[in-house]
C-alpha positions as CSV (number, residue, x, y, z in Angstrom):
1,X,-62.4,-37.9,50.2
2,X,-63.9,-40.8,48.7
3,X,-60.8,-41.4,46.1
4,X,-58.6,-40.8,49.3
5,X,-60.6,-44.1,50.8
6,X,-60.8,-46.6,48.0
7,X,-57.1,-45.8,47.9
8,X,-56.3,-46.7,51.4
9,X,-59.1,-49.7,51.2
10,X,-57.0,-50.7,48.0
11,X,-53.6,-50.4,49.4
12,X,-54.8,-52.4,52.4
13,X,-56.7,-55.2,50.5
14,X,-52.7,-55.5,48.6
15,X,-50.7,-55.9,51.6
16,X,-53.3,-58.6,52.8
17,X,-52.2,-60.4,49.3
18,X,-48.7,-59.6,49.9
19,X,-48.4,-60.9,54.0
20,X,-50.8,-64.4,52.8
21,X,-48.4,-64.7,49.7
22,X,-45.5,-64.6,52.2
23,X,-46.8,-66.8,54.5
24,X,-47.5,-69.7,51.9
25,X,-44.3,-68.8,50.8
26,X,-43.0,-69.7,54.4
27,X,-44.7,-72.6,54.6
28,X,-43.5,-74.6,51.5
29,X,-40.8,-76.9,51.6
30,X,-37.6,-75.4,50.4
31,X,-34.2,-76.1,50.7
32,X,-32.9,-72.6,50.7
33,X,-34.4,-69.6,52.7
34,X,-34.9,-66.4,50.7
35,X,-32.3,-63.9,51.7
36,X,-34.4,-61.8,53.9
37,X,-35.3,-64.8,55.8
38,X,-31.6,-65.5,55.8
39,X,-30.9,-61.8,57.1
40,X,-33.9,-61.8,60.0
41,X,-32.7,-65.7,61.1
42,X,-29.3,-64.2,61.3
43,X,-29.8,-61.3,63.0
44,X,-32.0,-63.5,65.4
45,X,-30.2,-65.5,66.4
46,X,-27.0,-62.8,67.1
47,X,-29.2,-60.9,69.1
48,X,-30.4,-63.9,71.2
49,X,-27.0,-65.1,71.8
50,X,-26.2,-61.2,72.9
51,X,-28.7,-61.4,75.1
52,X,-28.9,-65.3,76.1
53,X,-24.6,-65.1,77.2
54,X,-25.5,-62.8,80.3
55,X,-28.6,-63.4,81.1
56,X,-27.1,-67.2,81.6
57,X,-24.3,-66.3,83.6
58,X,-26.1,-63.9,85.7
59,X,-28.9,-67.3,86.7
60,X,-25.9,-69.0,86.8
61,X,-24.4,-67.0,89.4
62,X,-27.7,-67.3,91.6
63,X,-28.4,-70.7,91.0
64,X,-24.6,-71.7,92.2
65,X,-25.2,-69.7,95.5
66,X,-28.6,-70.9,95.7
67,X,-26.7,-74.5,95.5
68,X,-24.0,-73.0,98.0
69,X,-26.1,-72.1,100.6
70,X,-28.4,-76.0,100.4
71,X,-24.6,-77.6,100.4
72,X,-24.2,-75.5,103.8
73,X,-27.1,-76.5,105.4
74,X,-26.6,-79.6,104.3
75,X,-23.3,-79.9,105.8
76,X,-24.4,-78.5,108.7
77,X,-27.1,-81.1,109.3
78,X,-24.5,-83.7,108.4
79,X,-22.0,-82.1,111.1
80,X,-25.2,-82.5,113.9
81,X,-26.0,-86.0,112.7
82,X,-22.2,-86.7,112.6
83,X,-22.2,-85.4,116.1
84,X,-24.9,-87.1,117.3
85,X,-23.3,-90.4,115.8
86,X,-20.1,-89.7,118.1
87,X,-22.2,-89.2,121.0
88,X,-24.0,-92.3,120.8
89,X,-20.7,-94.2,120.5
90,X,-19.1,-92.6,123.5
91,X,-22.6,-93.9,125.5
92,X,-22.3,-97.1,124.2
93,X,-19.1,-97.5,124.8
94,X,-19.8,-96.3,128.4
95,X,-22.3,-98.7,128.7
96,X,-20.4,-101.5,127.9
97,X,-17.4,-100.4,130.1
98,X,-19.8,-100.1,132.6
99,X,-21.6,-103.5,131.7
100,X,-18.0,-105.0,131.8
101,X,-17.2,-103.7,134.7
102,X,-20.5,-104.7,136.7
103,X,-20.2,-108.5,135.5
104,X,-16.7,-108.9,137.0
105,X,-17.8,-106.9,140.0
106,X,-20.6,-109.7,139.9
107,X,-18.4,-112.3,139.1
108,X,-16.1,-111.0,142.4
109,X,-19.1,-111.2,144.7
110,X,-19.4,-114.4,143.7
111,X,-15.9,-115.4,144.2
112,X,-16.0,-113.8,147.8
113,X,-18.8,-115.5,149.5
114,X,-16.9,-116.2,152.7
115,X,-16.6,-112.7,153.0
116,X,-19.8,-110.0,152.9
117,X,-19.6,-107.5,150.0
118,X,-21.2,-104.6,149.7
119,X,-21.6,-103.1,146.3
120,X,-20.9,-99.3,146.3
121,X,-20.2,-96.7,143.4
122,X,-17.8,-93.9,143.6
123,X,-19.6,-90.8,143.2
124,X,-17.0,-88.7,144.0
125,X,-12.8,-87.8,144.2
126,X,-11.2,-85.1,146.0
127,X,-9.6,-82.7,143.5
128,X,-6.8,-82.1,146.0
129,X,-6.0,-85.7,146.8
130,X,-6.8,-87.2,143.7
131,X,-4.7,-90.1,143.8
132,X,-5.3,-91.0,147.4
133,X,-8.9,-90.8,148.3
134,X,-12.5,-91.3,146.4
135,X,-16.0,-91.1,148.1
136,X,-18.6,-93.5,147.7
137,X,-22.3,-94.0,147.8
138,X,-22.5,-96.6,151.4
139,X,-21.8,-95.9,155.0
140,X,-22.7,-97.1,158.4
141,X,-26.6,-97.3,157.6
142,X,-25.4,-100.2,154.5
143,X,-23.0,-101.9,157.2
144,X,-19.9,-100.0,156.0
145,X,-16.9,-99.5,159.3
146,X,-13.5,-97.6,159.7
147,X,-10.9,-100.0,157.7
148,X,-12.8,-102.2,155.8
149,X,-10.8,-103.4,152.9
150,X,-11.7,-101.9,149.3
151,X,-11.8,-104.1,145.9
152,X,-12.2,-103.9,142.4
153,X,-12.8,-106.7,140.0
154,X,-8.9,-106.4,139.3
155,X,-8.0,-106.2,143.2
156,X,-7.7,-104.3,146.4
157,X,-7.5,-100.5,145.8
158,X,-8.1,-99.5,149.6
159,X,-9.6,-99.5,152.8
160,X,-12.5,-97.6,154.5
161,X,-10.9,-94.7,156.3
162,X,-13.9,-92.7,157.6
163,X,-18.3,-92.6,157.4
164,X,-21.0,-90.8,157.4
165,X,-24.6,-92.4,157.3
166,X,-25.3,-92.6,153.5
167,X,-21.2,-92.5,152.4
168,X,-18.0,-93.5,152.9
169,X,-14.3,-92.0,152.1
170,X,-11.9,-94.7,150.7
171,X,-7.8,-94.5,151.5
172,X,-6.4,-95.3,148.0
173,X,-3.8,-97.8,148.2
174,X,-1.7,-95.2,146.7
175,X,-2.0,-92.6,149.8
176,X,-1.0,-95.3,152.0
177,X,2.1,-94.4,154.5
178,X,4.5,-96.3,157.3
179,X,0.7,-95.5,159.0
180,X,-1.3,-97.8,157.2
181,X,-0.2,-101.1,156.5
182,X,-1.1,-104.6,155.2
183,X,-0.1,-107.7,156.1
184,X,0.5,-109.6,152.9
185,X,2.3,-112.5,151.6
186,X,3.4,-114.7,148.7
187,X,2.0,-117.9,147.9
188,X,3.9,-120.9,147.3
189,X,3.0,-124.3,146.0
190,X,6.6,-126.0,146.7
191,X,7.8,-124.0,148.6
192,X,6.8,-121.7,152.3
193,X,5.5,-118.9,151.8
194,X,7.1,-115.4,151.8
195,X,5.2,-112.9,154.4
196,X,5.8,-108.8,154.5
197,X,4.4,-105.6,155.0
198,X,2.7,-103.6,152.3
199,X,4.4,-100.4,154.2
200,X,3.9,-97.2,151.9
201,X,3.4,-96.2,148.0
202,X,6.4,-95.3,146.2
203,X,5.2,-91.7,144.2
204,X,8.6,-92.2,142.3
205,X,8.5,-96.1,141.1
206,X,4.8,-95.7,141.4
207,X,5.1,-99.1,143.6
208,X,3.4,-100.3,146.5
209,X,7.0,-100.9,148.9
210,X,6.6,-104.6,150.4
211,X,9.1,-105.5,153.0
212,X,9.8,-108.4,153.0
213,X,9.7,-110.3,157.0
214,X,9.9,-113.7,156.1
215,X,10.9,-114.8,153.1
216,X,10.2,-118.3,151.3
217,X,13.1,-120.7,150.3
218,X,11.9,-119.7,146.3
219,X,13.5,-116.4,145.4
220,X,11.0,-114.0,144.3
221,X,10.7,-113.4,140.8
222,X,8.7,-110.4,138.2
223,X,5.7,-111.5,138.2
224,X,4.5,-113.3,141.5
225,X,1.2,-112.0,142.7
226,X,1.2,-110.5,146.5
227,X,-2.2,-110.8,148.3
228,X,-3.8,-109.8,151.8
229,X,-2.4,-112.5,154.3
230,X,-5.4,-112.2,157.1
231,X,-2.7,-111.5,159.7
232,X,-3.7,-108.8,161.9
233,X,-6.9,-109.0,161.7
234,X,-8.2,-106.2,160.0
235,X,-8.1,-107.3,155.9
236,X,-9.5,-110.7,154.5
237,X,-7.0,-112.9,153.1
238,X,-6.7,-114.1,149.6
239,X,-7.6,-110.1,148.6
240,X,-5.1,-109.1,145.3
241,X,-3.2,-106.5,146.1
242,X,-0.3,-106.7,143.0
243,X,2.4,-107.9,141.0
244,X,5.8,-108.2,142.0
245,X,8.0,-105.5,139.9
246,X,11.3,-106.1,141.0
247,X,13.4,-106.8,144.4
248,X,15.7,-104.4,145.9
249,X,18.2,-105.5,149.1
250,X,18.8,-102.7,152.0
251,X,22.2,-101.4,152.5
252,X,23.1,-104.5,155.0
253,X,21.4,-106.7,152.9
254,X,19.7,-108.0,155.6
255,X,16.2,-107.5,154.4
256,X,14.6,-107.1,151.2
257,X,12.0,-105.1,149.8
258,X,9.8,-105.6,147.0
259,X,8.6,-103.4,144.4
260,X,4.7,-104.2,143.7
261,X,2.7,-102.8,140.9
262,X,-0.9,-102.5,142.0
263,X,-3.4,-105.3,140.5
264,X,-6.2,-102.4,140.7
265,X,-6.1,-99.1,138.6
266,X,-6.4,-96.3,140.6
267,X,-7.2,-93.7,138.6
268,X,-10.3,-95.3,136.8
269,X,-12.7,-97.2,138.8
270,X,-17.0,-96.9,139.3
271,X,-17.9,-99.2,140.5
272,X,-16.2,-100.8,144.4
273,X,-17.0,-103.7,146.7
274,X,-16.3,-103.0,150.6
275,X,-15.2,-106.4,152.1
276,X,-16.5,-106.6,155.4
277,X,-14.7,-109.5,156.9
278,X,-16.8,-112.4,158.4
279,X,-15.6,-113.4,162.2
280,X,-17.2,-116.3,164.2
281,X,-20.3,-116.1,166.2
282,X,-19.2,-116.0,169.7
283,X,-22.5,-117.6,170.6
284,X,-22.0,-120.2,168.4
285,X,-19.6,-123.7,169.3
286,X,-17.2,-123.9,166.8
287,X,-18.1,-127.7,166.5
288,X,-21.5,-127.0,165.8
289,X,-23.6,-127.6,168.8
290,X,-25.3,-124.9,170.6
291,X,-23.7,-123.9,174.1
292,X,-26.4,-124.6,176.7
C-alpha cells in the first residue's frame, strides 16, 4: 500500500512538471506552434464556426423582427403625427377662410353704412332644398323681417323669406321663381341706364334670367355688372347681384333677356349680412327742422 502511494504521489509530482513545462512552453515567443497546438487551434476554431454560423443566424432572425416590430410602431407613430399634421392644416386653413371671409364681411359693413347690417352665420341648409334655402342664426328679436335682402362680401345671395325669434330662413337667389323678383339695372357712365327684372334662376344655364324693360342706348356686353336698382321698395340699391353672361332676344325680338352669373357663391358661404333698408323718419322734416 505504501509503494502503491509513493507511486501515485510520484506520478502526480511528474505531470505537475509536465503541465508547468507546457505552459512555459506556451508562453515563449515562437514563430511556429507545435503541431498539437496546431491541431487543438484548428479544431477550435472549426467547431466555433460550426457552432457560431447558426447561432448567428438564429439572433439574427430575432434581432431583424425585433427591428421589424420598433419600424412598425414607429411608422405607426409617424402615421398619427402625419395625421395630426393634416388636421392642423385643414384648421388653419379653415381659420384663415374664415378670417378672410369675416374681413370682407367687415369690410362690406363698412361699405354699407346707409343701410343697417346685421351680421348672421348660416348654421344650417335644408338637405332637400339645398340650393335654394339656408337657415341662419338672427330673427325678429336681432331686427331681422320677411324680405330683407341677403349679402355676402361677393354680393346678394337672397332675401329673408320667413322668422322665428332666434333665426331666420334665407330664399337663395337660386330658388327664386316668376314669384320673387328684383328690380335691378345696369349702370352707365355715358350712357342711360338699362332697368329689368331679375325674374327666375335658370337650373340649365345656371343663370339668374334678367329681362330686360328698359334698355340703355350702350348694348350690353359679357361682363357688365347687374345690381339691386331700389325700385319697388323692398331691396336697397347698389346691392351686387351678377355678371352679365350673355344676351338672348325673344322670338319677336321685341325684348331681351339677359343671362346673369351670380356675383355670390351659393353653395359655400358662413358667414351673411341681412340688409335692412333704412326709410326716412316720418317724424322728421326732410329739410331738417323739427315739425312743430
Amino acid at each position: 500500500m505504501q509503494f502503491l502511494r509513493k507511486k501515485r504521489l510520484f506520478i502526480l509530482l511528474i505531470g505537475v512538471i509536465l503541465f508547468v513545462t507546457l505552459i512555459g512552453f506556451s508562453l515563449k515567443d515562437r514563430k511556429e506552434l507545435s503541431l498539437p497546438e496546431r491541431f487543438i487551434n484548428d479544431t477550435v476554431g472549426w467547431v466555433q464556426s460550426v457552432i457560431h454560423k447558426p447561432i448567428k443566424y438564429v439572433a439574427d432572425f430575432f434581432y431583424n423582427i425585433d427591428d421589424m416590430r420598433n419600424t412598425y410602431d414607429e411608422n405607426q407613430i409617424l402615421k398619427e403625427k402625419l395625421a395630426e399634421y393634416k388636421s392642423l392644416i385643414y384648421e388653419a386653413q379653415e381659420l384663415k377662410k374664415d378670417n378672410d371671409e369675416l374681413q370682407k364681411i367687415i369690410d362690406k359693413t363698412d361699405s354699407i353704412r346707409d343701410y343697417n347690417p346685421i351680421q348672421a352665420t348660416v348654421i344650417a341648409r335644408s338637405p332637400e332644398r339645398w340650393i335654394d334655402q339656408v337657415t341662419i342664426n338672427k330673427g325678429k328679436k336681432n331686427g331681422v323681417k320677411p324680405n330683407m335682402a341677403v349679402i355676402t362680401a361677393e354680393g346678394m345671395i337672397g332675401k329673408i323669406q320667413s322668422t322665428s325669434d332666434f333665426t331666420s330662413t334665407v330664399q337663395l337667389l337660386t330658388g327664386f321663381d316668376q314669384f320673387n323678383r328684383i328690380s335691378a339695372t345696369i349702370p352707365r357712365e355715358d350712357a342711360k341706364d338699362t332697368f329689368g327684372l331679375i325674374e327666375e334662376y335658370d337650373k340649365k344655364t345656371h343663370s339668374l334670367l334678367f329681362r330686360i324693360i328698359e334698355e340703355s342706348d350702350k348694348e350690353l356686353k359679357k361682363g357688365d355688372m347687374v345690381f339691386s336698382s331700389g325700385l319697388g321698395g323692398v331691396f336697397p340699391s347698389g346691392l351686387p347681384i351678377g355678371t352679365v353672361k350673355d344676351v338672348i332676344p325673344d322670338q319677336y325680338s321685341l325684348t331681351k333677356t339677359a343671362l346673369v352669373e351670380p356675383a355670390a357663391n351659393m353653395y359655400e358661404m358662413n358667414h351673411v349680412i341681412v340688409v335692412a333698408r333704412t326709410l326716412p323718419n316720418p317724424d322728421e322734416d326732410t329739410s331738417g327742422e323739427d315739425k312743430k
